[in-house]
C-alpha positions as CSV (number, residue, x, y, z in Angstrom):
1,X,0.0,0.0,0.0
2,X,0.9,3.3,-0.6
3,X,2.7,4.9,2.5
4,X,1.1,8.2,2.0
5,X,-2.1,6.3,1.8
6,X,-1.5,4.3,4.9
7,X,-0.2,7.2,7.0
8,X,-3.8,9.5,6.1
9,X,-5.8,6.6,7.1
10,X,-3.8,5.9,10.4
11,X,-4.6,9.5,11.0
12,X,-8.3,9.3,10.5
13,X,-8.7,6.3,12.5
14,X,-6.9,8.4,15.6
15,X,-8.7,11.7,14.5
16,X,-12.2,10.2,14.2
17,X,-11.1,8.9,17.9
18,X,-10.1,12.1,19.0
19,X,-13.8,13.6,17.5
20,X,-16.1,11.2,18.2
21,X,-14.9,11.0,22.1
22,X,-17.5,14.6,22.4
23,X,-20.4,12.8,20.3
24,X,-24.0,12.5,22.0
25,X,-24.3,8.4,22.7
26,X,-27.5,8.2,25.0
27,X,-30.3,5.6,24.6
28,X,-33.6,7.7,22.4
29,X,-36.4,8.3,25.1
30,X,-38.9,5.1,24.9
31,X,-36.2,2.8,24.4
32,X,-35.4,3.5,21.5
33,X,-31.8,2.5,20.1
34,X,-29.3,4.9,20.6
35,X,-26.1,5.6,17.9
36,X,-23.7,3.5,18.6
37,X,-20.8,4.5,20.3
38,X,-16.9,4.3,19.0
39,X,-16.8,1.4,21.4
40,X,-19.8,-0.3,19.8
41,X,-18.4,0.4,16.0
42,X,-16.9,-2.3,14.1
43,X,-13.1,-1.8,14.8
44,X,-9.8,-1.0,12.5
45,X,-6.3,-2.3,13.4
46,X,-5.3,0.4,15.9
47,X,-2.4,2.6,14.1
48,X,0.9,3.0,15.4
49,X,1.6,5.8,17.9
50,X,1.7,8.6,16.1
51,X,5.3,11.2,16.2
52,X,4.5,14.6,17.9
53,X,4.3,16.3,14.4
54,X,1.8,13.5,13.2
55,X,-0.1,14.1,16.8
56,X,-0.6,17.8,16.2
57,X,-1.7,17.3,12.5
58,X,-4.5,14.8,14.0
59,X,-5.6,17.4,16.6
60,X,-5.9,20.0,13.8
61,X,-7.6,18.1,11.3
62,X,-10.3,16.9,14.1
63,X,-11.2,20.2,14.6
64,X,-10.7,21.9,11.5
65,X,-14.5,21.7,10.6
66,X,-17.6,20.5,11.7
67,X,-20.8,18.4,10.9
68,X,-24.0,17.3,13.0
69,X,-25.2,13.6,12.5
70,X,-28.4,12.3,11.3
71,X,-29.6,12.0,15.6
72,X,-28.2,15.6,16.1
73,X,-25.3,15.0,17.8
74,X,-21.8,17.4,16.8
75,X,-19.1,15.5,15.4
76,X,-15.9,16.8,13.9
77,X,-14.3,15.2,10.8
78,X,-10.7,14.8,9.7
79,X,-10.0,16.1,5.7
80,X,-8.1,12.8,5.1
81,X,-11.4,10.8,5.2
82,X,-11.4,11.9,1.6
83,X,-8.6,9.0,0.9
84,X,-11.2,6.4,1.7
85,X,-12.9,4.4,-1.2
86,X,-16.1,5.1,-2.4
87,X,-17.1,1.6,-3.3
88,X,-18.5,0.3,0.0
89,X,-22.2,-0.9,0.6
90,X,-22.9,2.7,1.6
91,X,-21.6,4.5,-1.8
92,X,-24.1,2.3,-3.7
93,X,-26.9,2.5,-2.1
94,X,-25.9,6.1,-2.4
95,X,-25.8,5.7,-6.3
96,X,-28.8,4.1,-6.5
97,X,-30.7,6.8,-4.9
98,X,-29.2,9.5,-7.1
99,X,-30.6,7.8,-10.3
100,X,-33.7,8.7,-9.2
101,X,-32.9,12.9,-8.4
102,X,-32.1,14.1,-11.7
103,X,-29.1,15.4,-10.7
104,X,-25.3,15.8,-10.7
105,X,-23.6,14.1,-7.5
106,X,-21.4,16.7,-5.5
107,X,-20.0,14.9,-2.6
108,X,-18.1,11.8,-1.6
109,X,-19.1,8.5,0.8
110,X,-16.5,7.0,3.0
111,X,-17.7,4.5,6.0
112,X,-16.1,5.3,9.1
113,X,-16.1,5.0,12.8
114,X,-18.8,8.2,13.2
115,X,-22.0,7.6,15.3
116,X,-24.5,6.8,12.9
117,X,-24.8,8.8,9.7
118,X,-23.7,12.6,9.4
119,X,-23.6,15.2,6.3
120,X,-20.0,16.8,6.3
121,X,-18.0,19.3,4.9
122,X,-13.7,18.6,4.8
123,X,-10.9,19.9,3.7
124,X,-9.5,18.7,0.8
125,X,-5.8,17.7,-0.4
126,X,-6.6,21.1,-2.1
127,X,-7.1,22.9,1.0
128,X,-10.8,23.3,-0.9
129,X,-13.6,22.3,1.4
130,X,-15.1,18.9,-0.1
131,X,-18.9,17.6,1.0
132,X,-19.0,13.9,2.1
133,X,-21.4,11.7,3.4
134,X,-19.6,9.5,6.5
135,X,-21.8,6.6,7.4
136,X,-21.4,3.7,9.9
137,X,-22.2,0.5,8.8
138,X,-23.1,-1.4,12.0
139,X,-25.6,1.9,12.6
140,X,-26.9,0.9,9.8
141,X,-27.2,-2.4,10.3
142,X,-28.7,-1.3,13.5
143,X,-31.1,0.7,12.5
144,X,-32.4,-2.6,10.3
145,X,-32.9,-4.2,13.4
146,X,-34.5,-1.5,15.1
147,X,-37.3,-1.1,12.2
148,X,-38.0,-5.0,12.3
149,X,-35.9,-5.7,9.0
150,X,-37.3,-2.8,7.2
151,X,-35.3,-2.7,4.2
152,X,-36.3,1.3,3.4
153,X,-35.3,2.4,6.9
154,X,-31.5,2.7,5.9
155,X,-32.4,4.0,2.6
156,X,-34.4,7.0,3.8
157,X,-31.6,7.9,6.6
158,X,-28.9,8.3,3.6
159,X,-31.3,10.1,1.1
160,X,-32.2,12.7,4.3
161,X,-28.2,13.0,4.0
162,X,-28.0,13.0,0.2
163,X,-30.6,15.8,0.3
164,X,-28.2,18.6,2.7
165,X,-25.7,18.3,0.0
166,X,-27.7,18.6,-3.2
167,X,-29.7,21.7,-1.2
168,X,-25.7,23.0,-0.5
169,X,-27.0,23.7,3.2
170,X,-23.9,25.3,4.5
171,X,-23.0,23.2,7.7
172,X,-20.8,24.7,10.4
173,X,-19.8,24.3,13.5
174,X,-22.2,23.8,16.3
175,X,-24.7,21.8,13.8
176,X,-27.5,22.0,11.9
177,X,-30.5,24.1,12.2
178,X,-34.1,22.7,12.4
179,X,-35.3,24.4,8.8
180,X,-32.6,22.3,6.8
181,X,-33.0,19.2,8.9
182,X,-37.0,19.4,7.4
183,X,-35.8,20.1,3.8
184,X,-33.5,17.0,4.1
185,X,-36.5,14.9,5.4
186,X,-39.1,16.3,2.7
187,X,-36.2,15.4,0.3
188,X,-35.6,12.0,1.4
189,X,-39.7,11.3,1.4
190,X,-39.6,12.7,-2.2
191,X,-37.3,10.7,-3.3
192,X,-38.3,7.7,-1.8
193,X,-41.4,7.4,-3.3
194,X,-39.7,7.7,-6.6
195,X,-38.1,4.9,-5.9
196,X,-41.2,2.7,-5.1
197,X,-41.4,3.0,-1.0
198,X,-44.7,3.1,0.4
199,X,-44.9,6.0,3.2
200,X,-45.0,3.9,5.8
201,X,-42.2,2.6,5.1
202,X,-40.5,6.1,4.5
203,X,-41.3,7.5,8.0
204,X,-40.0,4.1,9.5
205,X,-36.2,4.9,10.2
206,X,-37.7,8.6,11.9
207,X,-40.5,7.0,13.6
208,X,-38.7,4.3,14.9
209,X,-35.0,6.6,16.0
210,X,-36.7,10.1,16.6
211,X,-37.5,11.0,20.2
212,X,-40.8,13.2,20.2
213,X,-39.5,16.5,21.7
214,X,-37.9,19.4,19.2
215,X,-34.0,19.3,20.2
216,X,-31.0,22.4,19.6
217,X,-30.7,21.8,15.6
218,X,-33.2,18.8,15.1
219,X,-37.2,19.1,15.2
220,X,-38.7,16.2,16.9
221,X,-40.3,13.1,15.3
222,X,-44.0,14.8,14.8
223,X,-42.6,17.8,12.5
224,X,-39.9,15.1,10.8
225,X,-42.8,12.9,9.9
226,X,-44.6,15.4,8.3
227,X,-41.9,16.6,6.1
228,X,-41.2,13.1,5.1
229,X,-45.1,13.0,4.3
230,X,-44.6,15.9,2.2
231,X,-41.9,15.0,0.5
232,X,-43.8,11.7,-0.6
233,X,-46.8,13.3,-1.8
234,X,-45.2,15.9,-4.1
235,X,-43.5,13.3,-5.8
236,X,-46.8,11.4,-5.9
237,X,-48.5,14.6,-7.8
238,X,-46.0,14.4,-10.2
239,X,-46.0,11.5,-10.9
240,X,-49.9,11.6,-11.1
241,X,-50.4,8.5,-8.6
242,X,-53.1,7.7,-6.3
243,X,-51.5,9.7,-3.0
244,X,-54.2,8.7,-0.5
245,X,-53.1,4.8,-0.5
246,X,-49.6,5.2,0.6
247,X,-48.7,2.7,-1.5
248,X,-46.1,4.2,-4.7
249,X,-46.2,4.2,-8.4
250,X,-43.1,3.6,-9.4
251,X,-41.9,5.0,-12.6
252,X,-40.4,2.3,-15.3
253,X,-37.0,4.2,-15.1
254,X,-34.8,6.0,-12.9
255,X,-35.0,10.1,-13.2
256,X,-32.0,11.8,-14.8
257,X,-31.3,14.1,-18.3
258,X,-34.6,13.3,-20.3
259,X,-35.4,10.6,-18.6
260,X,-37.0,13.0,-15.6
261,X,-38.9,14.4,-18.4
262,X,-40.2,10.9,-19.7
263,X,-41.0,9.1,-16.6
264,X,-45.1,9.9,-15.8
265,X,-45.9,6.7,-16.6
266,X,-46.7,4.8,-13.7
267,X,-46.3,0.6,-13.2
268,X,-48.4,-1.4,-10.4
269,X,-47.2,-0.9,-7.0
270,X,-43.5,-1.9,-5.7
271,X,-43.7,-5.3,-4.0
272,X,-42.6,-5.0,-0.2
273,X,-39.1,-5.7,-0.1
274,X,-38.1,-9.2,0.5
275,X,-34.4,-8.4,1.0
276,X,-32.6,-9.0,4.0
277,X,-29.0,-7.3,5.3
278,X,-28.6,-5.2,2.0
279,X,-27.5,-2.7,3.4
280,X,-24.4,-5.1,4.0
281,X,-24.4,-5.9,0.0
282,X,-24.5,-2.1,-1.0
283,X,-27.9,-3.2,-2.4
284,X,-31.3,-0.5,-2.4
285,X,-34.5,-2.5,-1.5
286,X,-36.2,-4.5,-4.0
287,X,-38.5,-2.2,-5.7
288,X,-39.1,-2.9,-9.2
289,X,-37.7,0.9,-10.8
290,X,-34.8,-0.2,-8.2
291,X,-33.9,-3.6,-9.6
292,X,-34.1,-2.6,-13.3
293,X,-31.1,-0.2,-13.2
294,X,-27.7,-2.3,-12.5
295,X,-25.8,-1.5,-9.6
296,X,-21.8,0.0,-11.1
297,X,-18.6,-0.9,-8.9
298,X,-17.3,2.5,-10.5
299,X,-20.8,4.5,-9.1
300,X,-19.0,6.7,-6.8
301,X,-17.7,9.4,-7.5
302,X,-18.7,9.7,-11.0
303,X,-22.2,9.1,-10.7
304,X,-23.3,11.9,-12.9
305,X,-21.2,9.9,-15.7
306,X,-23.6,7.0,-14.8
307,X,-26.8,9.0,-14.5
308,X,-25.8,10.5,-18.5
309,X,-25.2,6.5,-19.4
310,X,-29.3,5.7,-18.2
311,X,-30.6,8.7,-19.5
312,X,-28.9,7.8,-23.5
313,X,-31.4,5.4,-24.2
314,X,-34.5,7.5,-23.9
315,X,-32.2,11.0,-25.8
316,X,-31.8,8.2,-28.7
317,X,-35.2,7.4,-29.3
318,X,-37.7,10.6,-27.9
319,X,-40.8,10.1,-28.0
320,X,-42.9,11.5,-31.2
321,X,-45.6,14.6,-31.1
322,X,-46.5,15.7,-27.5
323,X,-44.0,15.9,-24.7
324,X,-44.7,14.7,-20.9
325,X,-46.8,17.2,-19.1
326,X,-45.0,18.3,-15.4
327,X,-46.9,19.6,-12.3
328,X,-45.4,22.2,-10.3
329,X,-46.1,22.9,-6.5
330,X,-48.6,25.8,-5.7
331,X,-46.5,28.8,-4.8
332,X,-46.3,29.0,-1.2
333,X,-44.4,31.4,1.3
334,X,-45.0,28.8,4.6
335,X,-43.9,25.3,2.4
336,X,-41.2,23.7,3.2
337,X,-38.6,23.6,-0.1
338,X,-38.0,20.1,-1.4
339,X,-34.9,19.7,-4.2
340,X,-36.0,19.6,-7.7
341,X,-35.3,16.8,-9.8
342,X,-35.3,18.2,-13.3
343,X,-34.1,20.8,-15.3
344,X,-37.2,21.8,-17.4
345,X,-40.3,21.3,-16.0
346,X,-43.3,21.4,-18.7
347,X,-46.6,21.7,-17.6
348,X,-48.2,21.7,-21.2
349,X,-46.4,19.0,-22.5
350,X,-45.9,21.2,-25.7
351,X,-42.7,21.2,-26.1
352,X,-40.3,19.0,-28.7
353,X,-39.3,16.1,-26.7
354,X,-36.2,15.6,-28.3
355,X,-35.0,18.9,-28.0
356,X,-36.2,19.2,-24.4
357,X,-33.7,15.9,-24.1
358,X,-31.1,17.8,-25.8
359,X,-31.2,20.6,-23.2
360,X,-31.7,18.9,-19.9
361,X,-28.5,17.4,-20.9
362,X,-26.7,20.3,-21.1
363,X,-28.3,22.0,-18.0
364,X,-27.3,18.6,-16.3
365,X,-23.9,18.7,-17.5
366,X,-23.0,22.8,-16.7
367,X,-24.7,21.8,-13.2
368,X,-22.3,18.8,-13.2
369,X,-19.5,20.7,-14.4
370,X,-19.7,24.6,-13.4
371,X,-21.7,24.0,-10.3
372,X,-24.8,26.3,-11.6
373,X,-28.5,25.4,-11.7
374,X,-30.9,26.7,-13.9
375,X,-34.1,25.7,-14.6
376,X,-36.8,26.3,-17.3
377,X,-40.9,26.7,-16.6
378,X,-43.6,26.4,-18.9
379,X,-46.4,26.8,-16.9
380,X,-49.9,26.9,-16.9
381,X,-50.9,29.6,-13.9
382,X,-48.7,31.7,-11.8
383,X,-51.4,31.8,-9.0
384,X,-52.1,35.4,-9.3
385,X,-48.5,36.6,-8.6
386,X,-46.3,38.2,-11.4
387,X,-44.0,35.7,-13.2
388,X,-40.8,37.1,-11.3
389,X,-42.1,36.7,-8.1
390,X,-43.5,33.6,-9.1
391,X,-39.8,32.5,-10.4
392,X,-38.3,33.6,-7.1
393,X,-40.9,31.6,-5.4
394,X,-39.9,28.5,-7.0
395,X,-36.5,29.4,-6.6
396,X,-37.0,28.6,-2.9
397,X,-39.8,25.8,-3.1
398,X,-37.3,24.0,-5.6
399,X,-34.6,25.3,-4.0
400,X,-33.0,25.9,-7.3
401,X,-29.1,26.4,-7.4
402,X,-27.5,25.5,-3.7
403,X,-28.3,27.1,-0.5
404,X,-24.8,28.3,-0.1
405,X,-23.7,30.1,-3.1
406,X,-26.7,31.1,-4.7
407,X,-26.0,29.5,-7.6
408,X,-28.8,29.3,-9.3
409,X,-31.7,30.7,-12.0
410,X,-35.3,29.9,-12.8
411,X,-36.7,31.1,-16.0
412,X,-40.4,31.0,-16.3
413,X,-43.2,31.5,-19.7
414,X,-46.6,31.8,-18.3
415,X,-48.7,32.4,-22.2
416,X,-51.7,32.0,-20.1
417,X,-51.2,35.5,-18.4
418,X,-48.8,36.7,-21.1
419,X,-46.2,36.8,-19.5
420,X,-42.5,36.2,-18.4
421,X,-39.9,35.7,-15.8
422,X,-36.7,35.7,-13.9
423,X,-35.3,34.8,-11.4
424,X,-31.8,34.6,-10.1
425,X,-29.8,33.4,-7.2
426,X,-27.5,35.8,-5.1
427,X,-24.2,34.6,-7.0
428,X,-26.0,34.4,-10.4
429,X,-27.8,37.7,-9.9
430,X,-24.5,39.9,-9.1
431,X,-22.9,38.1,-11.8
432,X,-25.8,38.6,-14.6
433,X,-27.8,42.1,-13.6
434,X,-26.7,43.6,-16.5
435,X,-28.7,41.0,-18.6
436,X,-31.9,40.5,-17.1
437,X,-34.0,42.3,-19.5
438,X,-32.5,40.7,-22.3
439,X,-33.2,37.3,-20.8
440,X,-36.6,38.4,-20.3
441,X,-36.6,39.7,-24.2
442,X,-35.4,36.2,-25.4
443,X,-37.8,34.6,-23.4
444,X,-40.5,37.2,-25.0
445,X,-39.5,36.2,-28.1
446,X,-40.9,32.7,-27.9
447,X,-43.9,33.8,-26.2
448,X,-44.8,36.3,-29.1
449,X,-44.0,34.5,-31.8
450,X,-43.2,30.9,-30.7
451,X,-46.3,30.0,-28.7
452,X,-48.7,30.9,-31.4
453,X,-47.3,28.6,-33.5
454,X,-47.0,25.7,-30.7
455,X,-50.7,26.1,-30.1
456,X,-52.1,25.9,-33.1
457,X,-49.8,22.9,-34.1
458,X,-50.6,21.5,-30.6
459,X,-46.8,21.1,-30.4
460,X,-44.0,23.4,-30.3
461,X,-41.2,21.8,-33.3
462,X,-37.6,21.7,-32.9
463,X,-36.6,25.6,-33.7
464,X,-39.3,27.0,-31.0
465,X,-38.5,24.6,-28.0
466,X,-34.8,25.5,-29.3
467,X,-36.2,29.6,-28.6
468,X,-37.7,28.5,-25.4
469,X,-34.0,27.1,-24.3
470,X,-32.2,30.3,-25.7
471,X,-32.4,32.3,-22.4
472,X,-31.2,29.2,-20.4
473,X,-28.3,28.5,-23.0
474,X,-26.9,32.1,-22.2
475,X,-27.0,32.1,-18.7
476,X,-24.9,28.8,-19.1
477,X,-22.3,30.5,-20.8
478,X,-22.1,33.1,-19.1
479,X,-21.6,31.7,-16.0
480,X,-19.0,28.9,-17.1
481,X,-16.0,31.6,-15.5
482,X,-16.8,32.4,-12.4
483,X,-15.7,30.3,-8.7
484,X,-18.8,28.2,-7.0
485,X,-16.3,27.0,-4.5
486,X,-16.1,28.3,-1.2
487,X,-12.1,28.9,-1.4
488,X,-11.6,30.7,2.1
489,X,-12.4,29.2,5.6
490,X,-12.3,32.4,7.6
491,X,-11.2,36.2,7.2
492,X,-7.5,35.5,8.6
493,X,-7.0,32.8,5.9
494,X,-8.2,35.5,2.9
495,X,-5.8,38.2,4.5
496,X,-2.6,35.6,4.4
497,X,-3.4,34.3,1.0
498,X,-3.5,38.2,-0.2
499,X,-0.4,39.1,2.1
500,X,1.7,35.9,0.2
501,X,0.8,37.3,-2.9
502,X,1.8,40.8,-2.2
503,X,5.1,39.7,-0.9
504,X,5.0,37.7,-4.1
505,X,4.6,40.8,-6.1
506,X,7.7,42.7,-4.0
507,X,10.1,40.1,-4.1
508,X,9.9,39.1,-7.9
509,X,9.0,42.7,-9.1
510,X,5.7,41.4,-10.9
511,X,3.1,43.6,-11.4
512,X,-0.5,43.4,-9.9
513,X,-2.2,41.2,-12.6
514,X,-5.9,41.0,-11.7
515,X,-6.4,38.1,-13.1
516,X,-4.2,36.3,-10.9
517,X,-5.5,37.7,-8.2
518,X,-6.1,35.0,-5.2
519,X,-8.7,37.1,-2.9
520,X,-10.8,38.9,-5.4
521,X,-14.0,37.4,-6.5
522,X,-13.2,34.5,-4.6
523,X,-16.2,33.2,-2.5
524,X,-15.1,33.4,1.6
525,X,-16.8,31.9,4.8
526,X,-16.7,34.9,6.8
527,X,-18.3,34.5,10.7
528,X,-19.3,37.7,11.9
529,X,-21.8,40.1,14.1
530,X,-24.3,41.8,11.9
531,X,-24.4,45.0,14.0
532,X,-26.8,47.1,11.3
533,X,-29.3,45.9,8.8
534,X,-29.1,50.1,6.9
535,X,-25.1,50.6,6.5
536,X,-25.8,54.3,5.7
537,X,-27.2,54.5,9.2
538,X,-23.9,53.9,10.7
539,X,-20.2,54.8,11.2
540,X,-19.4,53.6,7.8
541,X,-22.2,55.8,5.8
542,X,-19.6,57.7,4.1
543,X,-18.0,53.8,2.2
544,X,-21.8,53.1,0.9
545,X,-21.4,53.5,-2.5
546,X,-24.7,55.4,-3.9
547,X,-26.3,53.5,-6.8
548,X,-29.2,55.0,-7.8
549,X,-29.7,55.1,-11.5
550,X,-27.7,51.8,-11.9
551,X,-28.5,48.5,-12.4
552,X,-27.7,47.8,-8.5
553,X,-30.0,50.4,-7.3
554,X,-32.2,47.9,-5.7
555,X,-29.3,46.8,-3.0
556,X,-28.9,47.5,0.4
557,X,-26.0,47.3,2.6
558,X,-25.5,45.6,5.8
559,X,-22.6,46.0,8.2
560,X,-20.8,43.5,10.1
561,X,-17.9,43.1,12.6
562,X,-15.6,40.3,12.1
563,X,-12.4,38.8,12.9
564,X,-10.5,41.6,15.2
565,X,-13.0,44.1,15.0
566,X,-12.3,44.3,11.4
567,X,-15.5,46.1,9.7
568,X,-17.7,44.3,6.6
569,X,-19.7,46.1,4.6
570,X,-22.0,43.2,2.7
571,X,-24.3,44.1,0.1
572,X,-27.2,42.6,-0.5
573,X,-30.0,41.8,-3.2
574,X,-33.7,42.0,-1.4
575,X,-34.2,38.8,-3.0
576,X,-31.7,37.1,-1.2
577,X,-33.6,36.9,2.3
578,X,-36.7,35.6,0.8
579,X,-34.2,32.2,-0.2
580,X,-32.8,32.0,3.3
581,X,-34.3,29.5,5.7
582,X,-34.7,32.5,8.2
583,X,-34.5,36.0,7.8
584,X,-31.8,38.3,9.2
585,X,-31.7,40.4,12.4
586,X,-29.1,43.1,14.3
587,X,-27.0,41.3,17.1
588,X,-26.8,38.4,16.1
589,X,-23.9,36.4,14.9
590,X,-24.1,34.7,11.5
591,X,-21.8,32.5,9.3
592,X,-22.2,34.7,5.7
593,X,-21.1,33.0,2.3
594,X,-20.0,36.0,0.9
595,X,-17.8,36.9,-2.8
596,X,-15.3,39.6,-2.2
597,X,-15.3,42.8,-3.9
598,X,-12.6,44.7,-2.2
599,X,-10.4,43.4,0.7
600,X,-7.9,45.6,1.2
601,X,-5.9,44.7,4.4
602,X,-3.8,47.2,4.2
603,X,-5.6,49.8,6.3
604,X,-7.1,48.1,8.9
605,X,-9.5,50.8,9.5
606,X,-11.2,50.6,5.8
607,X,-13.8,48.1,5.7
608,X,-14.0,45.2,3.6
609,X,-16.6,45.0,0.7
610,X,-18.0,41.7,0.0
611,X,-21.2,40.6,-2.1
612,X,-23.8,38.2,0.4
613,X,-24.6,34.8,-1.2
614,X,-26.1,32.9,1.8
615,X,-26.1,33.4,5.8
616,X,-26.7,30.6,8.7
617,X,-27.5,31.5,12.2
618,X,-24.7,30.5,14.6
619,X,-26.0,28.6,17.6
């Protein structure tokens, strides 16, 4: 074995010891099973004892970030996890569910010695934070167990997991917060069903580990249960089954590029699973949609290369005359948002299949590639709102782009009220304001002169679905340059990667190039306390650059103190709260995803200007 490769995985075995030794291990109130401890986990070969330089490196790593596991309890996670495998029995059930999202994969799955199953954000070889689902198997073989040999139980605990990193819910340290832990569970119901589990058997794994009460940064069972409910019955809409049964129609193929947009067509009810241990095989549970799409040793980490292989068959031969009609949820301000699982969403079934296959693949593949949503409507209502507030609403409800970047965009056409619509994450909509009208004028375009056409032909050909796409297609470009990384960990780690590259500068006699520039535009983690919600209120009035007349004349700025009283200004769209799980308030001390503007560190008493992408309550 590789000695590098055997020293990293000597140190996570002592770092995992060194985190876990904090983790919550008590018995759930009514007797239910608790996680079990490191004691109770299946055991490694202990690694040698470790020099003083190797024991420091451990001590950082297991604190270097943070996660909270699926029962709520803080762990911290050492970056060399990253050098396990990702073909264990964990990674594919893992790629089995994500046939069935639609979507690109963005995270890694290692087993490990953690307390049952935990969402998790490391640093890389790259020093760039990676997400990675760390599962124990004997939990999970626990949890089988606990649920009477209930095949689905695992299942759902991994998709609740799968779901925090496809939302790009920004973890940090001190856990989770109760809003994200729902959107997880609505996620993992949703997909569930999808994949042929009854709800019953969906709740099982919450009904049977939850305690009852509302804990720090879980809900309790009741609210969990509900989410899961509602994340069941969407999927049920859309698929246009029979939701009062319980019972799912599965759909003849997994979702993915065109195959999301193909699979309405519901089969008889999933059989109960008469599997037993699979979670030990890597195997999903027996449903039919399950059993038809082959298992691949290479799943993990390329899945989205797997989900692209499914989805060929259908692109090959599309469907003739009338596409498959969608159902979108009803806007709502109080729902809880559930991840989309496809990149067009057609609610008149109008539009070319074959060139609507054509599309979602590319959308899948700049989501796969560049890290940027962006979704397409053709709808049938906009429930008396305008078409960009109805965008921005299912923005949220779909939660379009990830949570912590704001990287994503929803287009909408709404011919029956005429009109059009867009709507942009925080990251997209700094990056593109100059080019919203003319988004809106392509998108125009088809609704003047393409949607006649599609009506009376009662199908929209090749060259208008093509229009319909053309607003999508640009955004795509256009946001193929920019970083959807978060590259800095705190404010001190910006300041010494811009003070290397000044001294850089000096001692080679190179001139500020600022495209080489390592702070600027780069996307930070900055934890600070939002002292003023009205920047021009304060000390700083005199750095808040006025922009009326401009094409930012619609942002505020907030002000912040951060890491030695250093002072933020952050500006913000006012579209940007109405995406956040919570909204903002004076006093209080928030973890901001921000992109920086202007961090000049030379004065300490300038502030620093930063664009705001996301924001998380700290507990």
């Amino acid at each position: 074995m590789n000695a590098n490769i055997l020293l990293h995985r000597n140190l996570l075995c002592a770092a995992l010891s060194l985190a876990i030794a904090g983790c919550g291990d008590a018995a759930q109130p009514g007797g239910k099973p608790a996680a079990p401890t490191l004691a109770q986990a299946p055991q490694r070969a202990a690694p040698a004892a470790a020099p003083a330089d190797e024991a420091a490196l451990i001590a950082e790593v297991a604190s270097s970030l943070q996660a909270c596991s699926y029962d709520g309890s803080p762990l911290a996670l050492s970056k060399s996890a990253l050098n396990f495998s990702g073909q264990g029995a964990g990674a594919k059930v893992v790629a089995e569910i994500m046939k069935f999202t639609g979507l690109p994969q963005n995270f890694d799955v290692i087993e490990g010695q953690v307390p049952n199953a935990a969402a998790v954000i490391v640093l890389g070889p790259d020093q760039l934070p990676r997400r990675v689902i760390a599962y124990n198997r004997r939990f999970m073989e626990q949890v089988r167990e606990a649920t009477r040999n209930n095949d689905w139980a695992p299942v759902s605990i991994m998709a609740h997991e799968i779901g925090h990193h496809l939302s790009g819910h920004t973890i940090t340290p001190g856990g989770s917060q109760p809003p994200t832990e729902l959107e997880a569970d609505k996620f993992s119901g949703f997909v569930l069903y999808k994949m042929g589990s009854s709800l019953a058997d969906a709740q099982k794994a919450l009904e049977t580990l939850v305690p009852e009460q509302d804990g720090k940064t879980h809900p309790g069972r009741r609210k969990r249960v509900a989410a899961i409910r509602d994340g069941w019955q969407q999927a049920c809409t859309q698929q246009s089954g029979d939701c009062s049964s319980g019972i799912a129609l599965t759909s003849a193929k997994p979702a993915g590029p065109a195959v999301a947009a193909n699979n309405t067509a519901a089969t008889a009810p999933a059989s109960a699973p008469e599997t037993r241990g699979d979670f030990g095989t890597g195997r999903a549970p027996d449903a039919p949609a399950v059993a038809q799409a082959p298992v691949r040793d290479d799943a993990t980490p390329a899945v989205a290369q797997a989900t692209r292989d499914d989805a060929a068959a259908v692109r090959a031969a599309p469907a003739a005359g009338r596409g498959a009609v969608d159902t979108l949820p009803v806007p709502d301000t109080n729902a809880l948002p559930s991840k989309f699982d496809r990149f067009v969403y057609d609610e008149s079934g109008l539009l070319d299949p074959a060139t609507r296959a054509t599309f979602e693949q590319k959308l899948f593949d700049h989501a796969a590639k560049h890290n940027v949503e962006i979704v397409s409507l053709l709808v049938k209502d906009l429930h008396g709102l305008s078409a960009d507030d109805y965008a921005y609403a299912m923005m949220r409800q779909l939660r379009v782009g990830k949570l912590d970047v704001g990287n994503g965009a929803v287009l909408v056409v709404a011919p029956g009220q005429g009109q059009v619509g867009v709507a942009m994450g925080p990251g997209v909509q700094r990056h593109m304001k100059s080019y919203v009208s003319l988004e809106k004028e392509r998108l125009g375009n088809f609704l003047k002169l393409g949607w006649p056409q599609c009506q009376k032909k009662s199908a929209c050909n090749d060259s208008w679905s093509e229009s319909f796409f053309s607003a999508a297609e640009h955004i795509a470009n256009d946001t193929r340059f920019l970083p959807w990384t978060i590259r800095y960990q705190s404010l001190a780690e910006l300041a010494a990667a811009d003070a290397a590259d000044q001294a850089d500068r000096e001692a080679n006699n190179r001139r500020y190039d600022p495209a080489k520039d390592p702070v600027r535009g780069q996307i930070l983690r900055l934890q600070a306390d939002l002292s003023s919600l009205d920047a021009r209120k304060g000390e700083l009035a005199k750095w808040v650059i006025d922009r009326n007349d401009t094409d930012d004349a619609d942002l505020h700025t907030l002000q912040a103190s951060a890491e030695n009283g250093r002072q933020v200004l952050i500006e913000t769209d006012p579209h940007t709260e109405r995406l956040m799980p919570s909204p903002l308030s004076s006093g209080k001390r928030y973890d901001f995803i921000v992109r920086v503007k202007d961090a000049g560190f030379y004065n300490l008493k300038d502030p620093i200007r930063v664009e705001l992408l996301s924001y998380s309550l700290m507990q």
